[in-house]
Each structure stands twice: as C-alpha cells, then as structure tokens.
C-alpha positions in Angstrom: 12.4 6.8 -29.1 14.3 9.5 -27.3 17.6 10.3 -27.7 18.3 9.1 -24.3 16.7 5.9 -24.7 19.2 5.7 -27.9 22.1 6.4 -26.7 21.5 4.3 -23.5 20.1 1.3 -26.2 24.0 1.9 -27.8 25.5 0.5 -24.9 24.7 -3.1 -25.5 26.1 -2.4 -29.7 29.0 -3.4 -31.0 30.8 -0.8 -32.7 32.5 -1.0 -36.4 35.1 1.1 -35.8 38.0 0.5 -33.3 39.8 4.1 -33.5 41.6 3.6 -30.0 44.7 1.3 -30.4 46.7 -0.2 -28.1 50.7 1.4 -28.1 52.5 -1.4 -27.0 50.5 -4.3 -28.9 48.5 -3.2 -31.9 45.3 -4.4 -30.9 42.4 -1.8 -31.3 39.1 -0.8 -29.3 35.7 0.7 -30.0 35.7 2.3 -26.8 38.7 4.1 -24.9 37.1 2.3 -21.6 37.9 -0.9 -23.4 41.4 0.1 -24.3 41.3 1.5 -20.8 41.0 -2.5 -19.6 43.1 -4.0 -21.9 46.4 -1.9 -20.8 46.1 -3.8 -17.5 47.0 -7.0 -19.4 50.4 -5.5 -20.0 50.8 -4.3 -16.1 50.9 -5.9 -12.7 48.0 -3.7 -11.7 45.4 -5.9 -10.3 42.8 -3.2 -8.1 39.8 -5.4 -8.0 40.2 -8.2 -4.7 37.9 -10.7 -3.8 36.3 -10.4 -0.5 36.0 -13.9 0.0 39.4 -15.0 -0.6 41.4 -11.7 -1.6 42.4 -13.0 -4.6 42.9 -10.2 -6.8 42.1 -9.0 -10.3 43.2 -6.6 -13.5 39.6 -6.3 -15.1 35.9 -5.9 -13.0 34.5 -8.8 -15.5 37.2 -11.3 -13.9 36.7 -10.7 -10.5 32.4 -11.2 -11.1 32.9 -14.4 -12.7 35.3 -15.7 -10.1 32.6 -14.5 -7.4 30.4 -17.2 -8.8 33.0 -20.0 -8.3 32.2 -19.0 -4.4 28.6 -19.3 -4.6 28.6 -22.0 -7.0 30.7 -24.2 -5.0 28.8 -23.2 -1.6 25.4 -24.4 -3.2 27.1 -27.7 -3.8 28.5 -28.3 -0.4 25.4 -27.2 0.5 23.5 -30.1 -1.4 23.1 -33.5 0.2 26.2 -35.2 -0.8 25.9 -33.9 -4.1 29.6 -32.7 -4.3 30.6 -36.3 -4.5 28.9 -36.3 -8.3 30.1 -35.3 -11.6 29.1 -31.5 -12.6 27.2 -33.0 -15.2 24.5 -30.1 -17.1 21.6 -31.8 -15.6 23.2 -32.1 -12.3 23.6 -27.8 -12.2 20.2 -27.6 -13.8 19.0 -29.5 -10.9 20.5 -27.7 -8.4 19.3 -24.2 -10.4 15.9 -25.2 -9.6 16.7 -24.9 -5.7 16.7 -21.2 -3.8 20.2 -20.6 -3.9 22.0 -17.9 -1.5 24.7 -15.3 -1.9 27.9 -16.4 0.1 28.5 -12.6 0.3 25.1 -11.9 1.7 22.8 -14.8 2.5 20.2 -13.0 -0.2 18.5 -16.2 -1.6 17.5 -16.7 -5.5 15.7 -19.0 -7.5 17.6 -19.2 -10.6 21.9 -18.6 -10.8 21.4 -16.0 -13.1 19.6 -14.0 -11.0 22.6 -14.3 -8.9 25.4 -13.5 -11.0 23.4 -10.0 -11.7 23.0 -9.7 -8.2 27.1 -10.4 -7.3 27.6 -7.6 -9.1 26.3 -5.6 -6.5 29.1 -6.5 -4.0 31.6 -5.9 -6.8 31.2 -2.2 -6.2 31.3 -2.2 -10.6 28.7 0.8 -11.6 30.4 1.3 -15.5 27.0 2.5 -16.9 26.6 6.4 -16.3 23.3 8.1 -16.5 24.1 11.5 -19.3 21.5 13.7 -17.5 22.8 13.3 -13.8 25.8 11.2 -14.2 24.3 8.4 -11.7 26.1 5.1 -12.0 24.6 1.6 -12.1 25.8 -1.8 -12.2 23.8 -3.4 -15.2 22.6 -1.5 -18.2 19.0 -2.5 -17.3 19.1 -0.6 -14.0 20.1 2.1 -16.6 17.4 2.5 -18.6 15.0 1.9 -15.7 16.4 4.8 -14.3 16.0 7.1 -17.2 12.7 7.1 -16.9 13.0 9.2 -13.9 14.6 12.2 -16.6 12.0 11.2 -20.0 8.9 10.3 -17.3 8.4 8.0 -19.4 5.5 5.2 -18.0 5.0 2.2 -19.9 3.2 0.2 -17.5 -0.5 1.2 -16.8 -3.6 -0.3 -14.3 -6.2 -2.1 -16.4 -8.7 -1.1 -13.6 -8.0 2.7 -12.9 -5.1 3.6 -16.0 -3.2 4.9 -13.8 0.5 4.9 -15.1 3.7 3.3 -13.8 7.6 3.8 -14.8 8.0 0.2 -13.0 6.4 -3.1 -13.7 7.2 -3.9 -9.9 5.0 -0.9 -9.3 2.1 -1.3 -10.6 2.4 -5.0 -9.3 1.9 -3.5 -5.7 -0.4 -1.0 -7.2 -3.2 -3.8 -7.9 -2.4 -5.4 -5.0 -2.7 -2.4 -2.4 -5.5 -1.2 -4.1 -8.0 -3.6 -6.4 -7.4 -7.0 -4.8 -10.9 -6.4 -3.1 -9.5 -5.5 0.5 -7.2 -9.0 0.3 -4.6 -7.9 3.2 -2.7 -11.2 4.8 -0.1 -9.7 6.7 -1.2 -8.6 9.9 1.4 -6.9 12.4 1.3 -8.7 15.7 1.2 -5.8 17.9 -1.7 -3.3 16.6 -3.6 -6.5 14.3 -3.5 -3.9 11.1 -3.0 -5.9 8.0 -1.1 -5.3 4.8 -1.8 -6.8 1.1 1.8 -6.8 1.3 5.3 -8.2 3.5 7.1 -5.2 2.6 4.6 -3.1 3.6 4.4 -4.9 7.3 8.1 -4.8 7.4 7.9 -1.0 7.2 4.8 -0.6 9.4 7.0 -2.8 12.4 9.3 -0.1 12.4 6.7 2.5 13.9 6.2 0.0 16.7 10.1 -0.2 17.4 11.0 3.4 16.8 14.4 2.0 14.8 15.8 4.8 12.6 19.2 2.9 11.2 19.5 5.5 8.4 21.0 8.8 9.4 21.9 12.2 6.9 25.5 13.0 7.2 24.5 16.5 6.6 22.5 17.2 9.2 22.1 13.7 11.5 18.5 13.7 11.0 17.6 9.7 11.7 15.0 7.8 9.7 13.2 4.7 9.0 13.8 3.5 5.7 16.4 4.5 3.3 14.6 5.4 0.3 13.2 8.5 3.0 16.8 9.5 3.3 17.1 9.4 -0.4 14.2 11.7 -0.5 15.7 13.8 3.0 18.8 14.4 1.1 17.5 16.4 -1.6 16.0 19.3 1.2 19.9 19.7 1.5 21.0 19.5 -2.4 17.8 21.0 -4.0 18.1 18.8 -6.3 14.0 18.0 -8.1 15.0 15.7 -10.7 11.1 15.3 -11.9 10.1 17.4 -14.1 6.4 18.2 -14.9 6.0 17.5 -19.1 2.6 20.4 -18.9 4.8 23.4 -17.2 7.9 22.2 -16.8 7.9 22.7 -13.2 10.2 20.6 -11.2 9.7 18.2 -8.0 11.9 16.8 -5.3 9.2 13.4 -5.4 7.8 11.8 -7.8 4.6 11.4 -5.9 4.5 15.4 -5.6 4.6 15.9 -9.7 1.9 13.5 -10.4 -0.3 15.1 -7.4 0.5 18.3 -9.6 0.1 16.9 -13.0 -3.6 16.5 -11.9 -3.7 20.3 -11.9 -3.3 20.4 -15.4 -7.2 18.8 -15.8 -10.4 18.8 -14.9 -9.9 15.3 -13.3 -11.3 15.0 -9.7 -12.8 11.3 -9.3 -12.6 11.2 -5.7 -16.4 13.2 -3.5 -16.9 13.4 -0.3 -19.7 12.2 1.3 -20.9 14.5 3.1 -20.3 17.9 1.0 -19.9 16.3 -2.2 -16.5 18.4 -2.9 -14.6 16.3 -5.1 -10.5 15.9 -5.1 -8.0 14.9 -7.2 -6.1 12.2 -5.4 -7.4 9.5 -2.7 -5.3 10.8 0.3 -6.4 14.3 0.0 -10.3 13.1 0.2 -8.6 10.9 3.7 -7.3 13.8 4.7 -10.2 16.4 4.2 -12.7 13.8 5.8 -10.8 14.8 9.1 -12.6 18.1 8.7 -16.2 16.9 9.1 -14.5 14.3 11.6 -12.3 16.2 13.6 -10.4 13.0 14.0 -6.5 14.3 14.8 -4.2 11.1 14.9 -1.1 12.8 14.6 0.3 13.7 18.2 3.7 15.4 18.8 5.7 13.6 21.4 7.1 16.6 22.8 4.0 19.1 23.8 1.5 16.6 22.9 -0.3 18.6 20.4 -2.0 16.3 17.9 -2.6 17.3 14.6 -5.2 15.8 11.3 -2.0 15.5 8.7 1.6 13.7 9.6 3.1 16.4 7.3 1.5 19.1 9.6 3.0 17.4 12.9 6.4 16.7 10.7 6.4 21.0 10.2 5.2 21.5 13.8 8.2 19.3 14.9 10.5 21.8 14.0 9.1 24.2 16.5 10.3 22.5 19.0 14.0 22.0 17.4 14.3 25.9 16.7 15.5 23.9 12.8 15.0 26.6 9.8 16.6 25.4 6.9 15.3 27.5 4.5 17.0 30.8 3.7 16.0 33.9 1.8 18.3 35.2 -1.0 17.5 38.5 -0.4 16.9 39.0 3.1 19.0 36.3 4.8 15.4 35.8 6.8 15.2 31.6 7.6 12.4 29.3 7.9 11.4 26.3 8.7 9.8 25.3 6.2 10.1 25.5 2.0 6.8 26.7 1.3 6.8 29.6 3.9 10.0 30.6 2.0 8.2 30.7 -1.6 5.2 33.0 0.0 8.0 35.1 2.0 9.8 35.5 -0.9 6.4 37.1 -3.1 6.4 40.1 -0.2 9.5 41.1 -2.1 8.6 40.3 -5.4 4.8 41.7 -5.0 3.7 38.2 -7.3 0.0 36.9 -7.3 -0.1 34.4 -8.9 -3.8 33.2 -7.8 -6.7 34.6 -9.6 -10.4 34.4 -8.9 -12.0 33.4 -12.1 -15.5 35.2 -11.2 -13.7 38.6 -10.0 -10.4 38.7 -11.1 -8.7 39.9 -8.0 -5.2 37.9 -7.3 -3.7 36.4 -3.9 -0.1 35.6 -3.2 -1.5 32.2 -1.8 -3.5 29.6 -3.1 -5.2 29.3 0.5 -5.8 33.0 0.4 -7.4 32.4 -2.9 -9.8 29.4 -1.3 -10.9 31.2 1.4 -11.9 34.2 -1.2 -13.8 31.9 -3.2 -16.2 31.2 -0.2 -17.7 34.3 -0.7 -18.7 33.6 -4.0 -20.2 30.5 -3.6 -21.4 31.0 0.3 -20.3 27.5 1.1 -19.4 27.1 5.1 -18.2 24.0 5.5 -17.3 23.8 9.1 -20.5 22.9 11.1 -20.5 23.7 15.2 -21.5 20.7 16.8 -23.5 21.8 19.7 -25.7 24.5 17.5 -25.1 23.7 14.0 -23.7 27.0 13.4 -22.0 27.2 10.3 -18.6 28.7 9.2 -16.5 29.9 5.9 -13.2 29.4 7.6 -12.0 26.8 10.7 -10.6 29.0 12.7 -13.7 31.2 12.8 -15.5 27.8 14.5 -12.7 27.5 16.8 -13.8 31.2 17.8 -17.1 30.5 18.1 -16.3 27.5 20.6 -15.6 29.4 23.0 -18.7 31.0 23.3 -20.3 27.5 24.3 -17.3 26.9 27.0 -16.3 30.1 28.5 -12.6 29.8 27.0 -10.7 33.0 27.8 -7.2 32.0 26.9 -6.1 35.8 25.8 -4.9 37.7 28.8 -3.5 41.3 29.2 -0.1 41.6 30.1 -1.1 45.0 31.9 -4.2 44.1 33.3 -4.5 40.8 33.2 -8.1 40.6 31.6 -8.7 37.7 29.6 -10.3 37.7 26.0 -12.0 35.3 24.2 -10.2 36.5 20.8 -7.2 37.8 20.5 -8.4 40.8 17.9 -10.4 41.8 21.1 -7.4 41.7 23.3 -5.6 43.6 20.4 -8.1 46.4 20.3 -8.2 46.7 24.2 -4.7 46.9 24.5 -4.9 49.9 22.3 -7.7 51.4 23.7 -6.6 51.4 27.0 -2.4 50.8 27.6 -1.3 52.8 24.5 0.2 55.2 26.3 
C-alpha cells in the first residue's frame, strides 16, 4: 500500500487521541475540523440553508440528513395512497425497492442509499482533500478513486485483452464497446449508426445538433461534453497530472500516457493488411489504413479542406482563427500548436533526440527520423494509382500526381509561369528575377 492510499484509508479511523479541546466546554476532538464543527454549537452561526425550504443549519451532516426528509417524504406522496399508512420497516423497504427520484434534481435511484450519497452532491460539502493536488470530493470513495489518477494505480483488468483499468465502470464499457461480438443496440435516428452503449448515442446526437453548452471562461472556446472542457482547460493551466511510471514523463490525458507507455515495449498487436506494418494501439492502425485508402472524412467547415485525422482538421482549424497559444520562452515566437513549440524550441537548444539504430545519425523529430529510416529498409509505401508508381514519402506522390493531370498550381509573381513543384518555381525565380 502507498502512502497515499494510507493516509487517504485514515480518513474513515477513529483516532485515540483528542489533543484539540474545546475552550468554552471541555469537550475534546481528534481532529481540529471536528473542533472546527463543534464551536458552532455554542454560536448562532448557521451557514448551511436548505434549498428546498431554506431552513438553515450549523454543521454540513445536519443539513444532508434533513435533505432526505425532502425526498423521503416526496416518494411517499408519490406512492398510491401510501402516505395514509404507518412508516412501518417493511412499508420503507417496500418502497426502497421502487426507482426513487431526487426532489432537488429528478436523478432517479433504485435503492435510498444511493440517494443520500447522491444529496450530497447538491450540498455543495467536498471535506475530503486530495494531498497531491488538493482536489475536493464529497465522499471519501470518490477520494480514493481519484488517487488513482496520482499512484496510476489499475486494479481492474479485461479477461479478454488484459488491458488495465483505474475504474470498474470502465472496463465495464471496455467489454461492452469492444468484445460483445459487434452487439450495438442504440442506433441514432438520423445517420442509423449504432452504439453498444446509451451514453455513447447521447454523445454521438450532439454532432447532429451542433450543441456546445460547455464554454472555457478563459478563452470562450465552446464544446460538446464537459469532461472535453476538463481536458481544454489544462492547454490553459499546463497542468499533466499523469505521470508515466517508465520515464516519468508527464501527460495532459490519460489516454495520451498509455498510448506512450506502449513505447516502453516491444508490444505492437495491431498489422495492417495490406503492408503488414504493425502498431501499437487500434486507432492508429484506423488511422494509417486512410493511407492505402485515401479516405479523408474530416472536412473543415470554413475552406472545405478535408483531412484523414479530426486532430489534423482540429490544428488546421486554427488557421483560420489566426489562435496561437503556445509561446516560446526564449524568443516570445507563438504557435498554434504545442508540439510545433517543442520542435521550435530544439532550434535553440540544438537537441536530437531521435537516433537511427542502424547509422547512428540523430533528428530533432521523430518524423524526420521515419522518413530516414526508409532509406534503410527501401519500403515506399504510397502506391500511385494510375501507374503503380511507388513512393518513400506522401508528398512525393502528390508530386508525382501532377504529372498524370497537368496540375501547375505554382506561378511566378514576375512572370507568371506556372510550375508543377514549387522547388522548380524556387530555382527559376533565382535563375531568372534575382536581380
């Protein structure tokens, strides 16, 4: 066990010792919190208020229980002439049994207890404090759920593939997305794609109605779900609260340090079928079958451009709204973009921190690197279409495109003779308008 899974166990122990004492009665406390509460008893101070009937209260605990007087009695009115009987055990038993809603917020549970956790919610009560980041919750459970985010700790692991899971509820929607043999019985009523599950439809229905309730008060950016605001927010504060346990490196996303942690192995279950290269991670094979594909799903609304990767359309987006967040310490230079910073940044530094492990020469970026590697092993993945022409790099088959349709699209601002490349344009430029 950690120390942060002990100290956070603690929270739930009663103490021995009760070193804070109360001045005006005697009576002593474990924790100064506690002594904290109890001086209200001897004042009129009373800061916590119902929202149902404003009565008010001098201790958090009060004011939860009396929240449950609401929904209890709600759920009786509620009940067939049930009210009229004795509040016998069996009777609230009975009624336990029955979805039961939140007066507060219509939320509906199945058992009461579920909904005296979930009162606390509306409370506004968060007395258990996260040591790393000092994040507040409103139950100790939510607690040590979230300390997993700090330790990385993942107790909960797929049978099928072993992949690993900080959240039961997680891997729950892990076997269902992915190993309930294509089972999918939501289906959205406008485009007939299906889901394996409600949530997931309930986000997908969003795309169709373009609805954005969730806005950053830093920058008034608008998005779809809140949890991507969560994520948006951290572009602003830097903060990368996961950390990888190899390197030590640290992510804004989850997602991003266990795409990394895969760098750290050999691991690469996922081929393509066509030049058997092999990838770490599902969605990168989905992504790199666009190259033998072509397939471009991604169009920008704006200038129409369509692109094979949301994230490249998301970074060509910001073309369009001039946006560069992203500053340089040493330069003041901005970009768009947090990765472009990192490579700027290594033209100051002069870092490589790619090798080639057949020559040893070194490249400030990994793509560089790629591309290099190519040479080595001859492979030219990028096929023309019309006479099977083959190329290391896909910009050289864009080239070559244009010998099959005439495409001149660089002209001469002096002359105004058109080039099929632009390093042809370049070199006639200098060759004849030097001067």
């Amino acid at each position: 066990m950690t120390a942060l899974t002990e100290s956070i166990s603690t929270l739930a122990k009663p103490a021995t010792e009760q070193p804070f004492v109360c001045a005006k009665c005697g009576k002593g406390f474990s924790h100064s919190s506690s002594l904290y509460r109890h001086k209200r008893s001897h004042s009129t101070t009373c800061p916590y208020t119902c929202n149902t009937c404003n009565k008010t209260f001098s201790h958090g605990s009060n004011l939860l229980k009396h929240l449950e007087t609401h929904v209890l009695s709600k759920k009786l009115e509620n009940h067939n002439g049930s009210h009229l009987q004795p509040l016998t055990s069996e009777f609230v038993n009975k009624i336990d049994r029955q979805s039961i809603n939140c007066n507060i917020c219509d939320k509906s549970f199945a058992h009461t207890s579920s909904l005296s956790r979930h009162v606390k919610c509306h409370s506004g009560l968060r007395p258990y404090t996260c040591m790393v980041c000092e994040k507040s919750f409103s139950t100790a459970a939510n607690l040590r759920v979230h300390s997993r985010v700090h330790s990385g700790e993942k107790p909960f692991s797929c049978q099928v593939c072993l992949r690993a899971f900080a959240h039961s509820s997680t891997l729950s929607k892990h076997v269902r997305s992915k190993h309930t043999s294509g089972l999918k019985p939501y289906m959205c009523n406008q485009c007939d794609k299906t889901f394996s599950m409600p949530s997931n439809l309930t986000s997908h229905l969003k795309t169709h109605s373009g609805e954005k309730p969730h806005m950053c008060v830093v920058c008034n950016k608008s998005f779809s779900h809140s949890s991507t605001l969560s994520q948006h927010l951290r572009v602003h504060s830097g903060e990368k609260p996961y950390r990888c346990r190899i390197c030590a490196k640290a992510f804004s996303h989850s997602s991003t340090r266990w795409k990394h942690m895969r760098t750290h192995s050999t691991e690469r279950p996922y081929t393509c079928d066509f030049c058997d290269k092999h990838f770490s991670a599902m969605a990168n094979l989905t992504a790199h079958m666009r190259v033998h594909s072509g397939e471009k799903p991604f169009k920008c609304p704006i200038c129409e451009k369509t692109f094979s990767h949301s994230s490249t359309l998301w970074k060509h987006s910001r073309v369009h709204s001039g946006e560069k967040p992203f500053q340089c310490d040493i330069c003041s230079r901005s970009f768009a973009l947090s990765s472009t910073l990192t490579r700027h940044i290594r033209t100051h530094t002069g870092e490589k921190p790619f090798l080639c492990s057949i020559c040893n020469k070194r490249f400030a970026q990994a793509s560089n690197l790629a591309l290099h590697m190519r040479k080595h092993s001859g492979e030219k993945p990028f096929e023309c279409p019309l006479c099977c022409k083959t190329f290391s790099v896909s910009s050289n088959l864009q080239s070559h495109l244009r010998t099959h349709s005439g495409e001149r699209p660089f002209q001469c601002r002096y002359c105004f003779k058109t080039f099929t490349h632009s390093s042809t344009l370049s070199k006639h430029v200098r060759a004849l308008h030097s001067s």
